[in-house]
Backbone bond lengths (Angstrom), bond angles and torsions (degrees), N, CA, C in turn:
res aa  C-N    CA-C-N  psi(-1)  N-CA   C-N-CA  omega(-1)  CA-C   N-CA-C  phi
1 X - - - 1.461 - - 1.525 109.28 -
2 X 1.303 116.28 129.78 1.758 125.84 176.94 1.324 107.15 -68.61
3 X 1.749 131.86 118.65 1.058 104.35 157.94 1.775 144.60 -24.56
4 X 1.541 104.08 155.46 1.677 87.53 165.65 1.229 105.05 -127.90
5 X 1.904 95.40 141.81 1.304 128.38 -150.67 1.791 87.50 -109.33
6 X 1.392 111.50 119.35 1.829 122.78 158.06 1.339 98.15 -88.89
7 X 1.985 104.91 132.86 1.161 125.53 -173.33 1.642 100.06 -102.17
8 X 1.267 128.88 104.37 1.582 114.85 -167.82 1.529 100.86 -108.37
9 X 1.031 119.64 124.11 1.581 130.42 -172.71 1.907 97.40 -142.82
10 X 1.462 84.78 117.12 1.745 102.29 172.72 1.652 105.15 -87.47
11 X 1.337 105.54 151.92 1.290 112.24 -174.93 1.746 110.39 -129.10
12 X 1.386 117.44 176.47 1.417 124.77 159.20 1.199 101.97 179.79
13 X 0.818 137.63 103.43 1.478 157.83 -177.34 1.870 109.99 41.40
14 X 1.809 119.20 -129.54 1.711 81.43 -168.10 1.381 142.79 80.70
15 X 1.614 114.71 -18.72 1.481 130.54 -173.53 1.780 105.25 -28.26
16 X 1.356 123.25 -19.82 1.352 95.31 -172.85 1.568 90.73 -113.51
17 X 1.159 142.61 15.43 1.246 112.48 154.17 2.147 113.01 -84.72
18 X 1.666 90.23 -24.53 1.661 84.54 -166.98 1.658 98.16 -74.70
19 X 1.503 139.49 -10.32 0.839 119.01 158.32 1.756 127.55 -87.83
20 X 1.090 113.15 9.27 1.575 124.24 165.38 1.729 97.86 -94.39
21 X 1.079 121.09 -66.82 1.809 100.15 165.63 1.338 108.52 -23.47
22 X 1.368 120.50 -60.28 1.966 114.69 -141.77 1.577 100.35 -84.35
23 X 1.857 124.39 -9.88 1.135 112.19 179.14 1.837 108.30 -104.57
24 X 1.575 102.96 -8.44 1.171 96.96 173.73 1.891 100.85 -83.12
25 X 1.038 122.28 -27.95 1.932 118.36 -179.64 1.694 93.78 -69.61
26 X 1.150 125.56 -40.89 1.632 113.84 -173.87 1.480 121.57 -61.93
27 X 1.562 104.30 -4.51 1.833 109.17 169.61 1.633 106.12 -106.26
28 X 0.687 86.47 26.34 1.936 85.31 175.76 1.526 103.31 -69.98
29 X 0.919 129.89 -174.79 1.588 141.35 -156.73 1.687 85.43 -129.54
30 X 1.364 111.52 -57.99 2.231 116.26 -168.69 1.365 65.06 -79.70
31 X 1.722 84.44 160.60 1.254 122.56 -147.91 1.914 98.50 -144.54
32 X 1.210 125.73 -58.07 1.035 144.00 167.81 1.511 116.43 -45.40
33 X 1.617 117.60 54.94 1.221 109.94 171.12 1.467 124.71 -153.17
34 X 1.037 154.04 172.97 1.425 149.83 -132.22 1.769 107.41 -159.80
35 X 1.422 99.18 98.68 1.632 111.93 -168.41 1.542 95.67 -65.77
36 X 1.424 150.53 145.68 1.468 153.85 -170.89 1.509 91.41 -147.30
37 X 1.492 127.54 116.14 1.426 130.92 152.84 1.227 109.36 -111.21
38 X 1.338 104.90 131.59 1.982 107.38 172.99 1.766 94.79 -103.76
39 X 0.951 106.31 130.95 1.457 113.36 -171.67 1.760 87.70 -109.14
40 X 0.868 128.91 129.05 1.795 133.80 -175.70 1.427 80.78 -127.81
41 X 1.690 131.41 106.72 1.226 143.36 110.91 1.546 100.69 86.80
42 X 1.624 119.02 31.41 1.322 115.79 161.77 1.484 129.65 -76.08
43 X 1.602 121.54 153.12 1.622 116.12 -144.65 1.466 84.72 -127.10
44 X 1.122 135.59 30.87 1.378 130.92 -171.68 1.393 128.90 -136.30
45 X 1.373 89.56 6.80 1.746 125.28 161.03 1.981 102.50 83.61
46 X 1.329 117.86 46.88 1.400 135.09 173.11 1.462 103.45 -52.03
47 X 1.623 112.64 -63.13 1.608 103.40 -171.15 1.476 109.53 -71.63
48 X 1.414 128.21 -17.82 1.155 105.33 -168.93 1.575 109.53 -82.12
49 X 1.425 101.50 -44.82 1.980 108.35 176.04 1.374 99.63 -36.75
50 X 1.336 129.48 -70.82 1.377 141.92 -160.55 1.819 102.12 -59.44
51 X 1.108 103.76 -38.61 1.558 94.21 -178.45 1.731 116.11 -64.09
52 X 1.777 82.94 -50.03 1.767 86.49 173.15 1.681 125.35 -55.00
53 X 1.188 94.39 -50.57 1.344 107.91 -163.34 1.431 132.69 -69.55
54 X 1.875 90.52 -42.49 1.402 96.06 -168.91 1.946 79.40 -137.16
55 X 1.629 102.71 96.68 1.621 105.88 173.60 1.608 116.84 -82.74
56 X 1.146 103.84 7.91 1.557 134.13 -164.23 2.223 100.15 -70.36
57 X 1.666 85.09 -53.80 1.405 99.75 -171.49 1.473 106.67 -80.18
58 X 1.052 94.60 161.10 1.860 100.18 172.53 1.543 94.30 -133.44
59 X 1.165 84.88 129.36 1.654 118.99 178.38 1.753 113.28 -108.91
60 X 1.581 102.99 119.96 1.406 103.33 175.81 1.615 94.52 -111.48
61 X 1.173 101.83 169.96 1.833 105.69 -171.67 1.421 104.93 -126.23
62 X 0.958 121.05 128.77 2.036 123.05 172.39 1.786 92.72 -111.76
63 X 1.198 107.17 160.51 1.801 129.41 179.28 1.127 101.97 -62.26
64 X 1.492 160.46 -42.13 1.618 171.84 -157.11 1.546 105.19 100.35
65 X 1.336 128.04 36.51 1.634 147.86 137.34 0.720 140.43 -45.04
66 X 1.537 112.99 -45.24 1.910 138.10 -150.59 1.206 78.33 -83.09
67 X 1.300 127.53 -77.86 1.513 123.94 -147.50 1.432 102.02 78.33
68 X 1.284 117.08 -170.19 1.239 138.57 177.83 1.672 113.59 -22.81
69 X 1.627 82.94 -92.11 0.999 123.77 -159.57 1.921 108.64 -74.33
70 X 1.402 108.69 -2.16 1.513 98.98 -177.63 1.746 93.63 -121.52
71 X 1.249 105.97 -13.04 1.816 118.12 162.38 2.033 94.62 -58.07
72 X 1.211 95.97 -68.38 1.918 97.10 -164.63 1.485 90.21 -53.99
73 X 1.392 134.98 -61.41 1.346 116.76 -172.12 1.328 137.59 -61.74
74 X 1.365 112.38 -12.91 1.871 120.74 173.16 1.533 89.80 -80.05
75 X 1.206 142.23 -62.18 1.403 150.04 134.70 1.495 108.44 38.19
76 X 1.425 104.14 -93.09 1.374 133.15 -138.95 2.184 86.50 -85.69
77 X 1.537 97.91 -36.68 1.466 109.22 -176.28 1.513 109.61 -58.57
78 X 1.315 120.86 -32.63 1.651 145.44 -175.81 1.367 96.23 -78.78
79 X 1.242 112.71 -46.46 1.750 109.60 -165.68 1.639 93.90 -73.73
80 X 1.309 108.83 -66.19 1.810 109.78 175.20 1.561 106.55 -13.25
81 X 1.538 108.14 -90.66 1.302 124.03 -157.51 2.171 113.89 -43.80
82 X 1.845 82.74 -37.10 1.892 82.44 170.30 1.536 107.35 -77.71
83 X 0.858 127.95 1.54 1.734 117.28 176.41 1.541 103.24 83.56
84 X 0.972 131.17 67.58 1.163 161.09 -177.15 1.850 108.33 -80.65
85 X 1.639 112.51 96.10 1.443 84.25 178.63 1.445 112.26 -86.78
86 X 0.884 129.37 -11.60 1.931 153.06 -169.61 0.964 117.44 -137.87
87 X 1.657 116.69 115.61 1.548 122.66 147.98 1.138 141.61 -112.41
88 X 1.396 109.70 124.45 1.770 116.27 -168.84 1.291 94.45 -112.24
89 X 1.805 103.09 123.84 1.813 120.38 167.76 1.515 90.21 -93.83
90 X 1.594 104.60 149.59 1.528 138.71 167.58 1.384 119.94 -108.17
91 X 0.830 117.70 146.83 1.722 114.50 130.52 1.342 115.02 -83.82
92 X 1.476 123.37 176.65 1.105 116.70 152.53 1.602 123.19 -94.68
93 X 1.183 90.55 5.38 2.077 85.96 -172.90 1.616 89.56 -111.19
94 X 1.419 127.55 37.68 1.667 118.60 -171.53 2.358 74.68 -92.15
């Protein structure tokens, strides 16, 4: 069994780069991994595209607070609790 790798990518609005991230991770070769977007307080309808589109990801939502750095940590806290053997932080414009 391949480890599983949580993909943690913070968001804030942008919707078309985080969906050019999520179709460039869907050609990966590993297979064994778990897309995580923290959407912190985007106005441009992020959770809903992502819900529709790609039900694949799980999307947690922060108020637009987190910023960065408290986006990667609700993140990494989500990846923990699922048993997470690997975590890879993103951007979305990588």
């Amino acid at each position: 069994m391949q480890p599983k790798v949580f993909i943690i990518i913070p968001v804030h609005n942008r919707i078309n780069y985080t969906v050019d991230c999520i179709e460039f991770l869907k050609q990966i070769s590993y297979k064994n991994y778990q897309i995580v977007v923290i959407d912190d307080g985007s106005t441009d309808g992020t959770e809903e595209i992502l819900s529709k589109e790609y039900p694949e990801v799980k999307v947690l939502k922060g108020d637009g607070n987190l910023w960065w750095s408290g986006a990667i940590n609700r993140g990494i806290e989500y990846a923990i609790l699922e048993n997470a053997d690997y975590v890879l932080t993103l951007n979305n414009d990588v």
